[in-house]
C-alpha positions in Angstrom: 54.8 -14.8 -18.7 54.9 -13.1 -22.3 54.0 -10.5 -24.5 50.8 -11.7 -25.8 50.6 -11.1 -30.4 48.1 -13.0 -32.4 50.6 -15.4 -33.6 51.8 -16.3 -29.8 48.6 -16.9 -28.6 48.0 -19.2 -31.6 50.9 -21.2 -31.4 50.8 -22.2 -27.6 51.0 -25.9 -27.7 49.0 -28.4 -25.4 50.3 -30.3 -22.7 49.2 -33.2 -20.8 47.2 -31.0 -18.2 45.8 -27.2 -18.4 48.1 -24.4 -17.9 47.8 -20.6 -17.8 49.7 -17.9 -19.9 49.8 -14.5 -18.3 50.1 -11.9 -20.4 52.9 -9.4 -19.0 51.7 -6.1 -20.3 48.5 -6.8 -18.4 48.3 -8.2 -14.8 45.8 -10.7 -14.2 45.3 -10.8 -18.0 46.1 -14.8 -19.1 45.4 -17.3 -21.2 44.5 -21.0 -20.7 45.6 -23.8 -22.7 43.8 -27.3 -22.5 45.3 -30.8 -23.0 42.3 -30.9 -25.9 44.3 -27.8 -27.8 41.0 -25.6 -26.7 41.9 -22.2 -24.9 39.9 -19.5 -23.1 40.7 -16.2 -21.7 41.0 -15.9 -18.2 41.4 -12.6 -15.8 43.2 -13.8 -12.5 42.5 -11.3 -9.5 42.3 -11.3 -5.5 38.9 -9.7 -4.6 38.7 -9.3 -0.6 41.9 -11.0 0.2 40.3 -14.3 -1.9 42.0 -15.3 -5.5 39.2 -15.0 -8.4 39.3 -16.7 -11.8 36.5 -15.3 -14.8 36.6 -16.8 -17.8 36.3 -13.6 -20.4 35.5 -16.2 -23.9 36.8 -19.0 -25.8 39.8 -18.8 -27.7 39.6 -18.1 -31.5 36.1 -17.1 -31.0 36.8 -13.7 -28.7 39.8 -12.6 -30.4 43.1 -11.1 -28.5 42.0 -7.6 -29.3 38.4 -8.4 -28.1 39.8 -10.4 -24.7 41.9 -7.1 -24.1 38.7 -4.9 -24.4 36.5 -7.7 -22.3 39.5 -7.8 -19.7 40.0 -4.2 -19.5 36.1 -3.6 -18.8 36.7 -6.2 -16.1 39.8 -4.5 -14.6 38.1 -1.0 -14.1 35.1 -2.9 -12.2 37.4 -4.6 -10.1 39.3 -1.1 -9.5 35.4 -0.3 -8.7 35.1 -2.0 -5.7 32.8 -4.4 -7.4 33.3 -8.4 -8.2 33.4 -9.3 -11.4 33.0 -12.8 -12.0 29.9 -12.7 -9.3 28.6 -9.6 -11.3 29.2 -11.8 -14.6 27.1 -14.8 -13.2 24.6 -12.5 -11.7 24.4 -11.2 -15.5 24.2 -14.6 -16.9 21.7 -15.8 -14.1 19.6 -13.1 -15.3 20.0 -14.3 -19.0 18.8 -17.5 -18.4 15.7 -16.4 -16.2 14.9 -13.4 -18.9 11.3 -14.9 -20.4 11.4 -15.8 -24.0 8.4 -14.2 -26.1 6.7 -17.4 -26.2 6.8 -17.0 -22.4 5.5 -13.6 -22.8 2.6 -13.7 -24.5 1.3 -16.8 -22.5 1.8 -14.3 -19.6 0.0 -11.1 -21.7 -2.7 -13.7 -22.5 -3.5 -15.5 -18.8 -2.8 -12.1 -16.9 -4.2 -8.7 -18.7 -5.9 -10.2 -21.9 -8.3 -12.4 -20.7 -9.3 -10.7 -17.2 -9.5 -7.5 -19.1 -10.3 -7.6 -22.7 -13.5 -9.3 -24.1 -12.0 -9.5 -27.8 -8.6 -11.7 -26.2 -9.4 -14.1 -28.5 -8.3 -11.7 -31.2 -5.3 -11.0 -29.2 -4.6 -14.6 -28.7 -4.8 -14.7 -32.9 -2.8 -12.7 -34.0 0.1 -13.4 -31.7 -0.6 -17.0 -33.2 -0.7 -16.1 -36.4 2.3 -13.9 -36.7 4.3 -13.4 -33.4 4.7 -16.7 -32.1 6.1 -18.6 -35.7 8.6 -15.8 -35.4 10.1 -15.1 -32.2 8.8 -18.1 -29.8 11.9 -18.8 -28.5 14.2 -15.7 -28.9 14.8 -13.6 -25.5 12.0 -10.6 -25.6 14.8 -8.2 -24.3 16.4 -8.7 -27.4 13.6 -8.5 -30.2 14.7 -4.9 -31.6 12.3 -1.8 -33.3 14.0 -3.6 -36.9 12.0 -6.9 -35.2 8.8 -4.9 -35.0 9.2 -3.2 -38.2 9.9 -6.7 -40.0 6.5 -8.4 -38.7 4.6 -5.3 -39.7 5.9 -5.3 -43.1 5.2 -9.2 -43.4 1.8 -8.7 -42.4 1.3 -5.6 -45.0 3.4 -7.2 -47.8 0.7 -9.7 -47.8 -2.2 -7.0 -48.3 -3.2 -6.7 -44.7 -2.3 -3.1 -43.5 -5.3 -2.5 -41.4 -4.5 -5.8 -39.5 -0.8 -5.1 -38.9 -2.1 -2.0 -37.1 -3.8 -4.2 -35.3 -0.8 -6.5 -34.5 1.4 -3.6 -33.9 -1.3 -2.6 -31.0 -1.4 -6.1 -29.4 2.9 -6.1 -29.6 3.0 -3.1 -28.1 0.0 -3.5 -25.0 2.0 -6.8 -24.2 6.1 -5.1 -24.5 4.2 -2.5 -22.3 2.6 -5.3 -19.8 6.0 -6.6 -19.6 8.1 -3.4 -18.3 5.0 -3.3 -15.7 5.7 -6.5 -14.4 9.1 -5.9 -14.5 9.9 -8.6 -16.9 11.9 -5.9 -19.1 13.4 -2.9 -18.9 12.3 -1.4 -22.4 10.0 -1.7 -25.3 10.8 -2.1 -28.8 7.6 -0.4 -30.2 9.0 3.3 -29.0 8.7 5.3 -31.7 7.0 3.0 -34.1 4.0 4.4 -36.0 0.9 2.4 -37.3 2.2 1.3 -40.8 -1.7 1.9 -42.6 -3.8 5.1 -42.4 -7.0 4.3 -41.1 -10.6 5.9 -42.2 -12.4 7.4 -39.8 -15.4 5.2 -38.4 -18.4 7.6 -38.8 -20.5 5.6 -40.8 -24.5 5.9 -40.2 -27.2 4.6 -41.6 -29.6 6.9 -43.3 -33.6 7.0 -42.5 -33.7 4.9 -45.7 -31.0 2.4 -44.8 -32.6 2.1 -41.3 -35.8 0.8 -42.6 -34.6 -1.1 -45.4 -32.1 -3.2 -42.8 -34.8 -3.6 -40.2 -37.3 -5.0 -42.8 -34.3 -7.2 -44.6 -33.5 -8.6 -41.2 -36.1 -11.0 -41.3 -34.5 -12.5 -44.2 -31.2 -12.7 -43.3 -29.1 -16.1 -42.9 -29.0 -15.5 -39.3 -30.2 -17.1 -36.0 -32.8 -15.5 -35.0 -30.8 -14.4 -31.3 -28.7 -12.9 -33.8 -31.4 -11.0 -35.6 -32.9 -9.9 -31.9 -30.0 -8.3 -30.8 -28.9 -6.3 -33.5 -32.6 -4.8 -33.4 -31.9 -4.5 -29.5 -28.7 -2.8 -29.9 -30.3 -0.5 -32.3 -32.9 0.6 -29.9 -30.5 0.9 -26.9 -27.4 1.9 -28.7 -25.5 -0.4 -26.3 -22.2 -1.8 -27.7 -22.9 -5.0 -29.2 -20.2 -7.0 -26.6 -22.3 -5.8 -23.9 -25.7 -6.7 -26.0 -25.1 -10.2 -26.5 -23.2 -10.8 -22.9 -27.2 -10.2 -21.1 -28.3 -12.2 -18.6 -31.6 -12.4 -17.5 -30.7 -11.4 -13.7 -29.6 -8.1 -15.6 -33.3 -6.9 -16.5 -36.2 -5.6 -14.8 -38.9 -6.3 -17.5 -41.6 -4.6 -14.9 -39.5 -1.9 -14.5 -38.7 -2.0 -17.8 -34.8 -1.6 -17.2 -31.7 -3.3 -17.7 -28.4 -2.6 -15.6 -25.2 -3.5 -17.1 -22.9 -4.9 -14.3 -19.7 -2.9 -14.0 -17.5 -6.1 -15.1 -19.3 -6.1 -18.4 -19.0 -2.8 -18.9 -16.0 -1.5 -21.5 -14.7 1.3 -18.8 -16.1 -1.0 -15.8 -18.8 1.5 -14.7 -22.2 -0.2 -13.8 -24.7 1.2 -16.3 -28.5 1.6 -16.4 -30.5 1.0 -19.5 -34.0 2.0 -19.9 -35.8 -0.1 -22.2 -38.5 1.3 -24.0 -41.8 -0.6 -25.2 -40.3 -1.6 -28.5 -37.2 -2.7 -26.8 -39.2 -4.6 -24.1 -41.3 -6.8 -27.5 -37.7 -7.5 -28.2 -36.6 -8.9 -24.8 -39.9 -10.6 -24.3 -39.5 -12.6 -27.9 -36.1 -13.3 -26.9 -37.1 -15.1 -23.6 -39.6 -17.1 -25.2 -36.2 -18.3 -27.9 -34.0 -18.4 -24.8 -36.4 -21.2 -23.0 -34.1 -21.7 -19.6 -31.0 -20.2 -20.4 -29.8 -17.7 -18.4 -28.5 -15.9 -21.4 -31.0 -13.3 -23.2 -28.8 -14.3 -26.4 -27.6 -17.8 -25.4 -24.8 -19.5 -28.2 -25.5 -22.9 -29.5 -22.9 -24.4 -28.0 -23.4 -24.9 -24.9 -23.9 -23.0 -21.7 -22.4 -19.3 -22.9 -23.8 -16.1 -24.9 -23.4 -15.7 -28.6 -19.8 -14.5 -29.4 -19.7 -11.1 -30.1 -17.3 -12.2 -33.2 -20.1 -14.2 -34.6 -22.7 -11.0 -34.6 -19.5 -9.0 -36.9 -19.5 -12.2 -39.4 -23.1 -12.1 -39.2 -23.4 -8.9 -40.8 -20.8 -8.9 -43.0 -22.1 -12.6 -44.5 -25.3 -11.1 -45.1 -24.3 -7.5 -46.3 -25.9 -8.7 -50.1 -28.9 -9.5 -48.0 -29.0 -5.8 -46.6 -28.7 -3.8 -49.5 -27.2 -0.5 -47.7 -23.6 -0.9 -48.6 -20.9 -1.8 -46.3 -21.3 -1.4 -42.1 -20.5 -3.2 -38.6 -22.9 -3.9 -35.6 -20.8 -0.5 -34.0 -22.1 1.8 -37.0 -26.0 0.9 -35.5 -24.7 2.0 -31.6 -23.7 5.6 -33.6 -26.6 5.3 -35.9 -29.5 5.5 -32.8 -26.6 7.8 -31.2 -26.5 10.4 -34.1 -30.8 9.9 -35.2 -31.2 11.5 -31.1 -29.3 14.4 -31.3 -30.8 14.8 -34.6 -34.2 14.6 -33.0 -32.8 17.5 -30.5 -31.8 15.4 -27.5 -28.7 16.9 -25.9 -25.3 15.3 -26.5 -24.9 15.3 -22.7 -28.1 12.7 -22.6 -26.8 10.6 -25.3 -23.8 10.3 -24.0 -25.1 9.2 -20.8 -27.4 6.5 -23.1 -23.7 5.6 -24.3 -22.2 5.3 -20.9 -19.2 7.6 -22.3 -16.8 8.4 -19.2 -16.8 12.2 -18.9 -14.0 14.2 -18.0 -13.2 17.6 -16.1 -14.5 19.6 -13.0 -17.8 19.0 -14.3 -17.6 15.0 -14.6 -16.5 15.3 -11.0 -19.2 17.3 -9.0 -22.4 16.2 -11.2 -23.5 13.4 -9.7 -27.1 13.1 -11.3 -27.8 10.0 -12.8 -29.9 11.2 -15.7 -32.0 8.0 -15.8 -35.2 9.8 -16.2 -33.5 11.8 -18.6 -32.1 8.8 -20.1 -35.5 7.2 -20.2 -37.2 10.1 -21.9 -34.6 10.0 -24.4 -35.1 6.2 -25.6 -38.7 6.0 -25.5 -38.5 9.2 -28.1 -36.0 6.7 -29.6 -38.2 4.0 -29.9 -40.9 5.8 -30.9 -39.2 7.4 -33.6 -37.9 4.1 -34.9 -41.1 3.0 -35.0 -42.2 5.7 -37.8 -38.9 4.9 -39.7 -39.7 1.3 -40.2 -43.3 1.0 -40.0 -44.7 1.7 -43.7 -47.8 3.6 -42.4 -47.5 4.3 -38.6 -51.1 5.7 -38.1 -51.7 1.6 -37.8 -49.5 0.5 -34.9 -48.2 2.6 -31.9 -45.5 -0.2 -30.8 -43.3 -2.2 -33.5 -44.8 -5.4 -33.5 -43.5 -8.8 -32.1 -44.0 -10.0 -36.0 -41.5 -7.1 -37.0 -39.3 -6.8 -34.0 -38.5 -11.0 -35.0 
């Protein structure tokens, strides 16, 4: 036993086996020498009558002062009542099982995104793209708010600030999906803000751009199941996700209806569509294109719908084509949405049409289901539509086949 000093420690020579050192200003405090010349610091102690070893670090690498500070921390949990080594291997038990982010986000991906998102696949991108080349293998627990702030500035350094909002979103949906499974116990995304303002979306085509879309439609570099449901979603002011995802065991064409499923719907409420006679044309054309799929928009590959992603790079391929100026497939949903209230339907009704979820006492004790109302609505709608694209409406009182293709 000695007084351990930097230079004492240092110069303890090897023997043919291991032995211990005990420090004497510390009991249980010791270091131990190998035949190799390694050494580790040890912390010697009885726990329930039973002698206990824990290894505290290797020797240079935790330094005296350091193995003092790791033993002392280990001293007061033994004056604790509580077992250190165990509690250290329970610790490094839990290190080892702590997932990785790789681990993570195949989690994220195979347990929230994909039985709850339709747009996963964007989710599944951008962690790709930017999370994954990063931090694949590093411990989640330990990716830090300087982490997040890093990959957010990568992603806007390289001229991308709307999209590292969108990475910020995913990071912080899946951090938060992992403290609900219990995987961690925090999130590094507390407190971080989204690093690029963000205009408004309140974009709506005009009377003008309306017509002048409808007509240029027709001569767009589109399939034409992309060209039918951009006029459908028009006339129902259904999201486009929700447009393209039909079936055909969805409608009622003699009832001229369509009833979107609750599992297709974005807040999972089973909605009911009228379809007015313009929107009918549309669905009948589609059949006739759809042959014996059982998909009103069916993709052409294989047995699936068209993918809503295709519908946004539709539009944006063909925006020349258009001549209105810049919009998404979501700007026609609050393009028929703004044109009714403009016509003097209520907002209640058209937010009924957009299968909004309502809140308050109200929300809770109306249970009317406005369809009739709903179905007045559209058919004004549709009729309405009718005298924005047709050039001299006096000559048709339903928008042609010709024109609705």
């Amino acid at each position: 036993m000695e007084k351990f000093t930097d230079k004492s420690v240092h110069s303890q020579p090897p023997r043919a086996d291991r032995y211990d050192v005990r420090d004497e200003l510390n009991p249980g405090f010791a270091l131990r020498v190998f035949p190799n010349r390694s050494k580790s610091w040890v912390f010697i102690y009885h726990y329930q009558g039973r002698k206990r070893r824990m290894t505290l670090g290797s020797y240079p690498s935790l330094s005296l002062s350091e193995a003092r500070k790791a033993y002392r921390a280990a001293k007061k949990r033994l004056d604790d009542g509580v077992d250190p080594a165990s509690e250290s291997q329970i610790t490094k038990a839990n290190e080892w099982r702590a997932p990785t982010v790789g681990a993570l986000v195949e989690d994220y991906l195979e347990r929230w995104a994909k039985p709850n998102k339709r747009s996963w696949r964007e989710d599944q991108r951008i962690l790709n793209k930017d999370v994954l080349p990063e931090w694949k293998w590093r411990k989640a627990k330990d990716i830090t708010r300087r982490d997040i702030t890093g990959l957010l500035d990568a992603v806007t350094d390289r001229g991308a600030g709307i999209q590292a909002n969108r990475t910020l979103a995913v990071v912080r949906k899946m951090f938060n999906f992992g403290i609900q499974r219990g995987l961690l116990d925090h999130t590094p995304c507390l407190g971080i803000a989204a690093p690029a303002q963000e205009n408004r979306r309140d974009r709506v085509l005009s009377k003008a751009e309306i017509r002048t879309f409808w007509h240029a439609l027709d001569g767009a570099s589109m399939a034409e199941g992309t060209r039918l449901a951009l006029k459908l979603q028009l006339l129902t002011a259904q999201r486009i996700g929700e447009t393209v995802r039909a079936a055909w065991d969805e409608f009622d064409l003699l009832g001229g209806a369509w009833t979107i499923p609750a599992e297709k719907a974005k807040n999972k409420c089973s909605h009911f569509v009228p379809l007015c006679s313009q929107a009918l044309a549309i669905v009948e054309r589609a059949r006739c294109l759809a042959v014996d799929s059982r998909w009103v928009f069916p993709s052409p590959r294989g047995d699936q719908p068209i993918n809503e992603t295709a519908i946004g790079h539709a539009v944006r391929r063909n925006l020349d084509t258009f001549g209105v100026g810049q919009f998404t497939p979501h700007d026609l949903r609050r393009t028929a949405a703004s044109q009714m209230t403009a016509m003097g339907i209520s907002r209640l009704v058209v937010s009924k049409i957009l299968n909004h979820v309502e809140r308050g006492v109200i929300a809770v004790y109306d249970r009317h289901s406005y369809n009739l109302e709903k179905r007045q609505a559209l058919e004004e709608w549709g009729r309405m539509l009718e005298i924005i694209v047709t050039p001299d409406s006096s000559n048709s009182n339903v928008i042609s086949l010709k024109t609705a293709s």
